[in-house]
N, C-alpha and C positions, 0 to 999 in steps of 0.2 A: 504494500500500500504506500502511497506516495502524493503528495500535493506541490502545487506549485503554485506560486504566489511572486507580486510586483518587486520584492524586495526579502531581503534574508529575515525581515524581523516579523513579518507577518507570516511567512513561510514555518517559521519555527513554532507562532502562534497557533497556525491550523492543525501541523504536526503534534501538538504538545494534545490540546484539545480529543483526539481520537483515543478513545479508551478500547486497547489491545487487551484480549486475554491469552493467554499462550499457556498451553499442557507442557507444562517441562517433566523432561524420561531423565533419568537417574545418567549422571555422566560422572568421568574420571576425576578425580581431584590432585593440585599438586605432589601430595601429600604420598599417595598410590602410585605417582606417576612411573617408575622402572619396573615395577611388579606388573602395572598394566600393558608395558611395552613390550615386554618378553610374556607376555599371554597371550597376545593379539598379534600372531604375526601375518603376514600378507603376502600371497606369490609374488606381487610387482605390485610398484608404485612408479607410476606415469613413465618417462623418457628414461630413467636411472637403471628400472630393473634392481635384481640380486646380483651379489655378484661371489665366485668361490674361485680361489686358488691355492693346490694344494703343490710342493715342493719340495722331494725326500720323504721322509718319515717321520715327522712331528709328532705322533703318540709316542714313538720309541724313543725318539731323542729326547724327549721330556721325562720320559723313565728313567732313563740312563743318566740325565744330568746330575753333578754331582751338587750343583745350587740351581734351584728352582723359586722362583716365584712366580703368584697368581694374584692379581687387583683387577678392580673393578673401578672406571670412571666415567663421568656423567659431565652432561653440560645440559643449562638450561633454556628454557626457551626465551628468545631475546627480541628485542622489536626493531625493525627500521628507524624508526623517528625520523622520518626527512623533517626537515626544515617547513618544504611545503605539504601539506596532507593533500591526500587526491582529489583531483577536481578535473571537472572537463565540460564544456562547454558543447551546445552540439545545435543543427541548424538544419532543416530539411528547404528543399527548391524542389518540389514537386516528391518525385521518388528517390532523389537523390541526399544524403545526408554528407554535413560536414561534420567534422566533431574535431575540437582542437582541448588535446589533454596531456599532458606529462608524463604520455607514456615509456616506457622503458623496450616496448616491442610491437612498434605502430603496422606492422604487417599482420600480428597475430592477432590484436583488436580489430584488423578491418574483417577479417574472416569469421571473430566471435560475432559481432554487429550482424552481420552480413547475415550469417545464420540464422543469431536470436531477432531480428525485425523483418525477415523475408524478403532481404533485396537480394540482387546480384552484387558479389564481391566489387565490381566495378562502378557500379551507383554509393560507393562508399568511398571517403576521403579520410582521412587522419592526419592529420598539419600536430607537429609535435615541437613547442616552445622551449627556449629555455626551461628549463628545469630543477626545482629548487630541492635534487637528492632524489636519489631512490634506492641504490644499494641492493637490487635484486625487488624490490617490496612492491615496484610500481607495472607488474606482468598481465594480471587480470584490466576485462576489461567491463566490470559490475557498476562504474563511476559511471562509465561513456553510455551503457547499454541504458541504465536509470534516465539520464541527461536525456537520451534519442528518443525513448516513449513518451518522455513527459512534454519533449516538444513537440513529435506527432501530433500526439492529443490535444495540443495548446495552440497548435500553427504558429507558437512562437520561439524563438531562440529560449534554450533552457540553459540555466546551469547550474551544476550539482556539485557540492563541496562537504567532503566530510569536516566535520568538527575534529580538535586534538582527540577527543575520547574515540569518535567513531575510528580512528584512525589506528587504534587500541585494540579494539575491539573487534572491528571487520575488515583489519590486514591479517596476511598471512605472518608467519614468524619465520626465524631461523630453528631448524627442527632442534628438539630437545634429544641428547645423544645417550646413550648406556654402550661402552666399550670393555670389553671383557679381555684381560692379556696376558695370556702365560706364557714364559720365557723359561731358557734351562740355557745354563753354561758350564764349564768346568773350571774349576779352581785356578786355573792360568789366565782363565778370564777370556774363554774363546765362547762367541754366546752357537751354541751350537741347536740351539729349536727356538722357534718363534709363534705363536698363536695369538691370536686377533682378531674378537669378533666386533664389529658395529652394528647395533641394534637401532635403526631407525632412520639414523641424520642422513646415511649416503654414503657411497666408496672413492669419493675423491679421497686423495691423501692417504687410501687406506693401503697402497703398495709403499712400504719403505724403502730409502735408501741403503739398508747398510745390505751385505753380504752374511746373507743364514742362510746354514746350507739345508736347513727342515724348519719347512714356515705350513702354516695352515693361515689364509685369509677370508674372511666374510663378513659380504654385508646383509641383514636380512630386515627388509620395510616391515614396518609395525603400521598400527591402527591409528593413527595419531589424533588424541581427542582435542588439538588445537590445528587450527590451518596452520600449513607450512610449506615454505616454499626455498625460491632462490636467498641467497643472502651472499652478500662480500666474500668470495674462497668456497661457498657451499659446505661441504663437511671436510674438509681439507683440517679446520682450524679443528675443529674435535679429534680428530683423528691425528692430529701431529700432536695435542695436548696430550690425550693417552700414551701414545707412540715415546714422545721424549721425556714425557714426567718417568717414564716406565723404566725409559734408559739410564735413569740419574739413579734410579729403584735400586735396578741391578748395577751398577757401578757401587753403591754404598754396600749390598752385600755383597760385591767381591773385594771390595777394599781398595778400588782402584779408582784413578780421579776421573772424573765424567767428561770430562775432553777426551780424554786418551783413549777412553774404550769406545768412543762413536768415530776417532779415528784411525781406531785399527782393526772397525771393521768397514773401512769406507775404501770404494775405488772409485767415487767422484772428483776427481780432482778439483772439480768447481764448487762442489758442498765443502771439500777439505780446506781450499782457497778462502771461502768466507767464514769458517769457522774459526782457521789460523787468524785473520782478521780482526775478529772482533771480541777474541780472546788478549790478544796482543793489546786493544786499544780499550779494553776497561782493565788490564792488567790482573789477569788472570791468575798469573804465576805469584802474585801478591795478596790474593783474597783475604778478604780479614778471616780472621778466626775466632774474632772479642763476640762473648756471648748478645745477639740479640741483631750480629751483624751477619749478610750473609748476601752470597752473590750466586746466581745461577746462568745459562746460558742452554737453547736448543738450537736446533736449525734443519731444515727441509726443502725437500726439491714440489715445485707447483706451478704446474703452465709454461715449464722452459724455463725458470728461474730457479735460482738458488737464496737462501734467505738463512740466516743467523743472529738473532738476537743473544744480548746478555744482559741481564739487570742485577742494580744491586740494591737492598732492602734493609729497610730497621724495624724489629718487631719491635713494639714495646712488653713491659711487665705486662701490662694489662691486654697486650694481644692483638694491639691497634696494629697494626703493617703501616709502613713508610715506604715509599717509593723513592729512589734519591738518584737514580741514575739509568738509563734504558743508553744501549748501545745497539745499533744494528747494522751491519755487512748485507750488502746487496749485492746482487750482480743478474742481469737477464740481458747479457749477450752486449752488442753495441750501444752506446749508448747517444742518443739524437739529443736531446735535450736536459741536460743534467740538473739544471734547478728545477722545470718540472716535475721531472725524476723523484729529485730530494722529499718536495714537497708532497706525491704519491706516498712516499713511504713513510713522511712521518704523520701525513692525515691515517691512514692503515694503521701505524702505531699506538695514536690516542685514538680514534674507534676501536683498535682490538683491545686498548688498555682498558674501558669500561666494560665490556662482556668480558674481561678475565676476572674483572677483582670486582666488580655489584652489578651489573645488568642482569635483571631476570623478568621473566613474565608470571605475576602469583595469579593463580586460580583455586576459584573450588566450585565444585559437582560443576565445572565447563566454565563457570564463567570466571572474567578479568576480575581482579580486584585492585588492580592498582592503573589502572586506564586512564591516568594523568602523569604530566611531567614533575607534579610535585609527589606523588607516587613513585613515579619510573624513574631512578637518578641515569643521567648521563653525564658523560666528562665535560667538567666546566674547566675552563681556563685554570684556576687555582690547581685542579687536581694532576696537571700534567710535570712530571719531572722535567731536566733537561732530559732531550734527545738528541745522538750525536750519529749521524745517516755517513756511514761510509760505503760511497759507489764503488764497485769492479769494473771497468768499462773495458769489456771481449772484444775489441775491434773485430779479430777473425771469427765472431759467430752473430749471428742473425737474429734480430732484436725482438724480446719476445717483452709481453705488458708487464707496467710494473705497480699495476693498480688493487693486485687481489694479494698475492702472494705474498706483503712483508709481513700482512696482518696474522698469518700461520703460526710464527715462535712466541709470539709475547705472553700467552697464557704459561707455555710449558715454563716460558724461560724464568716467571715472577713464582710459579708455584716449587720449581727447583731453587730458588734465594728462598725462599719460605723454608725451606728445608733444611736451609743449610745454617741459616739463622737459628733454626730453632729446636730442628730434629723433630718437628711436626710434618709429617704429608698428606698433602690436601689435594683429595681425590675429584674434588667437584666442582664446575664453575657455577657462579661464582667464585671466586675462593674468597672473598672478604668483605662479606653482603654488609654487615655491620659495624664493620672495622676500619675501615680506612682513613688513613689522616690524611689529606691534601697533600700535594708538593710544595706549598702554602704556609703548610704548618699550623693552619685552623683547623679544628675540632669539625 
């Protein structure tokens, strides 16, 4: 049901006015949410699919190892927040409609329209403006399809804008992740089995770089009681957060330093490259070791690109985390424009720094409960550390984006300084829903 009206404040009046009743069916709650995702699974989810790869003997190698561990990690579900919420505008000229909206895939909206109003795909237009953010959130095309009836029926230009809350509410998310990962090596610290499942988010990222010679990999789609869709990197960032928190795991039970054991099982020379990198430049070989102080680093191959983060942290007594320092080594091949570049990887930086340490989506029995921005925190100005972006410029390799990719380590690499600080590991994004001091230094 839908109204339209000369102006947004009478629109909202008529809207307000209509008394809805709606039968709500018992739905998942945050609370249930991993128990309900590994109950509910699903042969395929849209374009992604399942995905299985198996390599050597992973049950037997896992037997045989003479250190084995098994953890279990999660990430929550996370919002877009564009700047601008969706909106689009739409115009009919007999059978033919325009529609001018902020979308993210103006070919895919012409073909939804097209469908949902019974035109020919060619009696449709999409003019796509400036655009204030989308980050994967702005793919559907529910804004422009609302807009086009309500002009039909009106014979006049319509337009349709969600409010911040609608925006909450009836976007899609970033999928919420349950990664499951056993590992086995031997006492000289050769990791000789690897298993890794993704329940839900998706199999980007879920192939690793290092060299195991018995890996078991899988992704398997769940039922998901929140829409979910595209997001910055896809499931690349869950899956390298498992992946390298896992690595610092196993590196502390073999007693060996967690540089050393991701690079000696590496034959990327370009992941070894930014590793060397950005160990070198937060000075690695120097890590504090005063209680409460503590420095981590990960890094991962995604889209042609190689990426390495390191950060370093101050827990307090009371558990609050400080952010004091984020370092990050880049490199995707030739580089065309180096301060745009910079600027890619450190906007990816502060976006991935608020989904590592407080971005989450709360719900209960389905619905939002926090579908404001004074609810939803996102990174403010105060909360960002320095960030120190060092480029690799490949002259002899072929330029691949550097818009998705750097946001991949910053989770792993802030939940390994949590660890090192504290000898706490924190298995879930969040990792510091309640805790975090600003770069600022305010409370």
């Amino acid at each position: 049901m839908a109204v339209a009206a000369p102006d947004a404040r009478r629109a909202a009046g008529a809207l307000a006015a209509i008394d809805a009743e709606w039968e709500l069916m018992p739905q998942p709650s945050e609370a249930n949410l991993s128990e309900h995702l590994r109950s509910h699974p699903v042969a395929d989810e849209g374009w992604e699919g399942t995905f299985h790869h198996d390599a050597g003997d992973a049950d037997g190698a896992l037997a045989a190892a003479a250190v084995s561990l098994a953890a279990t990690y999660t990430t929550a579900y996370i919002a877009h927040v564009p700047l601008e919420t969706h909106v689009a505008l739409a115009e009919w000229e007999g059978d033919r409609l325009t529609v001018w909206s902020g979308t993210q895939q103006p070919f895919s909206m012409r073909r939804e329209l097209a469908e949902a109003l019974g035109v020919p795909e060619a009696h449709v237009r999409v003019v796509v403006p400036d655009t204030g953010g989308g980050f994967g959130g702005k793919h559907g095309g529910e804004v422009a399809e609302g807009a086009a009836r309500l002009a039909r029926a009106s014979g006049r230009p319509v337009k349709v804008r969600w409010s911040r809350e609608e925006e909450f509410r009836r976007g899609h998310f970033r999928p919420a992740a349950v990664i499951d990962v056993r590992s086995g090596a031997s006492l000289d610290g050769a990791i000789a089995a690897w298993e890794m499942r993704n329940t839900n988010s998706g199999m980007f990222g879920l192939v690793g770089p290092y060299e195991i010679p018995n890996q078991r990999l899988d992704y398997q789609p769940a039922d998901s009681p929140l829409p979910q869709g595209p997001y910055r990197a896809l499931a690349a960032t869950a899956n390298h957060f498992a992946r390298e928190s896992h690595m610092d795991e196993l590196a502390h039970a073999l007693g060996v330093d967690p540089l050393e054991l991701r690079l000696r099982h590496l034959r990327d020379d370009r992941l070894v490259a930014v590793l060397r990198a950005v160990a070198e430049r937060i000075g690695w070989a120097g890590r504090p070791g005063a209680p409460g102080l503590g420095m981590g680093l990960a890094g991962g191959v995604e889209k042609g690109a190689r990426i390495a983060t390191a950060a370093t942290v101050r827990v307090g007594p009371d558990r609050r985390l400080e952010i004091l320092r984020i370092v990050t080594a880049f490199e995707c091949g030739a580089i065309v424009n180096p301060d745009g570049l910079a600027n890619q990887v450190e906007g990816a930086t502060v976006m991935g720094l608020g989904a590592a340490v407080f971005e989450a989506i709360h719900f209960e029995a389905g619905r939002i409960t926090n579908a404001s921005l004074s609810d939803y925190r996102v990174p403010r100005i105060t909360d960002v550390p320095p960030i120190e972006v060092i480029l690799l410029d490949r002259r002899d390799l072929a330029s691949a984006g550097g818009g998705e990719t750097p946001i991949i380590a910053i989770a792993p690499a802030i939940a390994n300084a949590i660890f090192a600080a504290t000898g706490v590991r924190v298995r879930s994004l969040p990792l510091a829903p309640g805790g975090f001091v600003p770069a600022g230094g305010a409370g």
